[in-house]
C-alpha positions in Angstrom: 5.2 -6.5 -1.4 2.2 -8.8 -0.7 1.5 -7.8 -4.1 3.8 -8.7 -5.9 4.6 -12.2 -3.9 1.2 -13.1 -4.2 0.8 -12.7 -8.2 4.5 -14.3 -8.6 3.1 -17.8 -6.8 0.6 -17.7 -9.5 2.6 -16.8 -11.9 5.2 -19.7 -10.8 2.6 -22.3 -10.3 1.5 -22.0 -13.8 4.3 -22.0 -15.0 5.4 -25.5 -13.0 2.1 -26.8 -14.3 2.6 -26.8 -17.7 6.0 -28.0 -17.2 4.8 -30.8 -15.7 2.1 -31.7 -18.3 5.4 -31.7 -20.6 7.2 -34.1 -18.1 10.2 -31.9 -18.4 9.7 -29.8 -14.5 13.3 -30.2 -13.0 12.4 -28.3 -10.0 13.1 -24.7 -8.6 16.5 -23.8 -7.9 17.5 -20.5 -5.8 20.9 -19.1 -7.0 21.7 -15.7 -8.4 22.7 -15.2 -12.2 25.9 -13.5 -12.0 26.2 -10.5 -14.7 29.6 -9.1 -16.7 29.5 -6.7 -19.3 30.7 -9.2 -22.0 28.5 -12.4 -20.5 26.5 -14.0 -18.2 28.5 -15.8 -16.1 27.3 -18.7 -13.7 24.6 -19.5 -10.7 26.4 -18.2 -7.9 24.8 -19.6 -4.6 26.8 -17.7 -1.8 25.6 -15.5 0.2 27.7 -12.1 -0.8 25.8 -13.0 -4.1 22.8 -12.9 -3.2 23.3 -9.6 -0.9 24.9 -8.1 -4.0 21.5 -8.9 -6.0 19.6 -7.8 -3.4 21.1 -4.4 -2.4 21.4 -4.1 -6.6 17.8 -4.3 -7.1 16.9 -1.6 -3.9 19.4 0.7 -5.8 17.8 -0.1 -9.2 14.1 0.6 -7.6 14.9 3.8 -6.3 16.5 4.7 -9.7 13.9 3.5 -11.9 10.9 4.8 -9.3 12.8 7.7 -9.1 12.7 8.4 -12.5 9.7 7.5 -14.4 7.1 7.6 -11.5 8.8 10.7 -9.9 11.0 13.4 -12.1 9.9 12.5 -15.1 6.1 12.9 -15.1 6.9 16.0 -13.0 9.5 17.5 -15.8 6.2 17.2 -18.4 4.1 19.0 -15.8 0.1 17.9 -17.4 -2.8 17.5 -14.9 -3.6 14.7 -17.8 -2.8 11.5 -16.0 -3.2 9.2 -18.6 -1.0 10.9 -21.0 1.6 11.8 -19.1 1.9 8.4 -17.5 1.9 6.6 -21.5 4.8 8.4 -22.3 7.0 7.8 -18.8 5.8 4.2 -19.0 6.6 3.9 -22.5 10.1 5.1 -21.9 9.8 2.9 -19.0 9.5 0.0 -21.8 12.0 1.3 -23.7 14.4 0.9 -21.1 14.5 -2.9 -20.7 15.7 -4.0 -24.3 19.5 -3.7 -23.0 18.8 -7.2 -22.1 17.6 -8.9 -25.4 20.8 -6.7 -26.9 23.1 -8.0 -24.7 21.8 -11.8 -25.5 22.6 -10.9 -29.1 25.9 -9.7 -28.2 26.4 -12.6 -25.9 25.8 -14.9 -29.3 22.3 -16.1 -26.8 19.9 -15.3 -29.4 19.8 -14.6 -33.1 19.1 -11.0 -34.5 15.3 -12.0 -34.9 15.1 -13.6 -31.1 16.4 -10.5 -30.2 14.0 -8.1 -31.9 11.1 -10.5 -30.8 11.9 -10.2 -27.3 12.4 -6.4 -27.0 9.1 -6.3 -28.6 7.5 -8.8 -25.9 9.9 -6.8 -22.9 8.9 -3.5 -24.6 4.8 -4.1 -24.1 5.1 -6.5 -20.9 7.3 -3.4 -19.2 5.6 -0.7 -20.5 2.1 -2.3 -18.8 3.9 -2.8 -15.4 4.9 0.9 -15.7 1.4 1.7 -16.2 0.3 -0.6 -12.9 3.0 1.5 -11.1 2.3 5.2 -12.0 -1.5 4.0 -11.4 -0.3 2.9 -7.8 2.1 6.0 -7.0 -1.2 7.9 -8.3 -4.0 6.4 -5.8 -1.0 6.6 -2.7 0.2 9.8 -3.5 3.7 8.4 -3.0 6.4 6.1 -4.4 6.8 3.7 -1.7 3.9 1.2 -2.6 5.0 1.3 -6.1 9.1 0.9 -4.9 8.2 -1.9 -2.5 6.1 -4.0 -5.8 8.7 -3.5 -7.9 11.1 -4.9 -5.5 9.8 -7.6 -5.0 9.6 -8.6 -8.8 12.8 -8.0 -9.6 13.7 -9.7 -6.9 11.9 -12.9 -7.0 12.9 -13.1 -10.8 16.8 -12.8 -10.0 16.5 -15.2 -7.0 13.8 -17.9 -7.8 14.3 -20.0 -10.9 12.6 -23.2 -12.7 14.6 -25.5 -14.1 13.4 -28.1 -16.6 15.2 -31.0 -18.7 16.2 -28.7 -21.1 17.3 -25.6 -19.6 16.5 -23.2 -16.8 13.9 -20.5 -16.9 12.8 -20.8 -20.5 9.4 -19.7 -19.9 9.9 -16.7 -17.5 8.6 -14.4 -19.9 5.1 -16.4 -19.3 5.7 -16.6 -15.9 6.5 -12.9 -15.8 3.2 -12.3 -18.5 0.6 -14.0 -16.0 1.8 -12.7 -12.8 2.1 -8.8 -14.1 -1.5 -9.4 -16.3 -3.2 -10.8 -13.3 -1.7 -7.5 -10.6 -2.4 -5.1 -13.5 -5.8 -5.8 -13.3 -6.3 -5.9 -9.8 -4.7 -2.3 -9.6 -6.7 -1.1 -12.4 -9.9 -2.0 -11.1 -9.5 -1.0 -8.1 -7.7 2.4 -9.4 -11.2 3.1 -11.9 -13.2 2.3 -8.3 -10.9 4.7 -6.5 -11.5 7.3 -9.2 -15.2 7.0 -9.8 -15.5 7.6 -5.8 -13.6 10.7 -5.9 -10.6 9.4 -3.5 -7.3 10.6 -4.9 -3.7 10.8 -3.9 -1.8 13.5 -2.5 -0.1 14.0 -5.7 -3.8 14.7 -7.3 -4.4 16.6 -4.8 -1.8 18.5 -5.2 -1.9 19.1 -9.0 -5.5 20.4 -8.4 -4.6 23.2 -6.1 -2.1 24.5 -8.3 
C-alpha cells in the first residue's frame, strides 16, 4: 500500500505542476464518480458512496488478483515465468477497454478517441500486470500484489484534479508516471532478487514438482 500511495503523490504532483505552468489547476476535489450501465452519472460526495467504491474496488481486487495472478497462470501450468505472465497480463490489458467502449457509447469520445485510448489502457494495464505477477512472484503470495492494486484503484476513483476546463483530463499521465516509476522499482528489485537466488514460495514450489 506504501507503494502504491507513494508513486501516486508523484504521479499527482506532476500532474498539478504542469497544470499550473498552464494556469488552468482548479484544485483537487474528493468525490466518487458514480457509474450506470447507460452513463456516468455525477460526483457523489456522501459517505454510502464512497463505502460503495471502496468495498467495490476490495471485491474487484480479489477478482482481478484472483484471476490473472492466481487461476490463470496456474490453468497454463509453465515453470516459464516470463511467458506465462505475458499472456495473463496481456489478458489482464485486455480487460480494461470496457471503459473507452462505454465513453463511446456514452457519446464521451469519438470512435478514434476510443480506439486511441484502449490502445494507451491496453499497454499502461498490461505493464501494471506485469509489476503485479512480478510482485506475487518474489512474495510467493497475492496479498502484496492485492493490497497495490487497491490502493490504485482506489486513489484514482477517490482523488481527482480539477482544472478550468474539466476534471481529470490528464489522469492517463498521471496514471502513466506513477505506474512507470513503481514498475521500475519492482523490476529492479525483482532482477536483484533473481540474480541472488531468493524466490517465492510459488517458485519454490514449481521447482519441486
Amino acid at each position: 500500500m506504501a507503494l502504491g500511495l507513494s508513486m501516486f503523490a508523484i504521479g499527482y504532483f506532476v500532474e498539478i505542476l504542469i497544470l499550473m505552468q498552464n494556469r488552468t489547476y482548479a484544485g483537487i476535489r474528493f468525490y466518487v464518480s458514480a457509474y450506470a450501465v447507460d452513463t456516468n452519472i455525477a460526483k457523489q460526495t456522501s459517505v454510502l458512496f464512497m463505502l460503495i467504491c471502496i468495498i467495490g474496488n476490495f471485491i474487484n481486487v480479489l477478482m482481478e488478483e484472483g484471476l490473472f495472478r492466481g487461476l490463470f497462470p496456474r490453468m497454463l501450468n509453465s515453470r516459464r515465468f516470463w511467458n506465462v505472465t505475458s499472456i495473463c497480463s496481456l489478458l489482464f490489458g485486455v480487460w480494461h477497454i470496457v471503459g473507452p467502449v462505454r465513453n463511446y457509447i456514452d457519446g464521451q469520445s469519438s470512435f478514434q478517441g476510443m480506439i486511441a485510448n484502449a490502445i494507451m489502457l491496453i499497454v499502461s494495464s498490461t505493464l501494471v500486470g506485469l509489476k503485479l505477477a512480478m510482485i506475487t512472484y518474489m512474495e510467493g503470495n497475492l496479498y502484496m500484489g492485492m493490497a497495490d492494486h487497491f490502493v490504485n484503484n482506489t486513489i484514482v476513483n477517490l482523488l481527482h484534479i480539477e482544472s478550468s476546463t474539466g476534471a481529470d483530463e490528464m489522469m492517463f499521465l498521471r496514471i502513466t508516471v506513477a505506474q512507470t516509476i513503481s514498475f521500475l522499482i519492482v523490476l529492479f528489485i525483482f532482477l536483484e532478487r533473481k540474480n541472488h537466488g531468493k524466490k517465492g514460495i510459488i517458485n519454490k514450489t514449481e521447482s519441486r514438482n
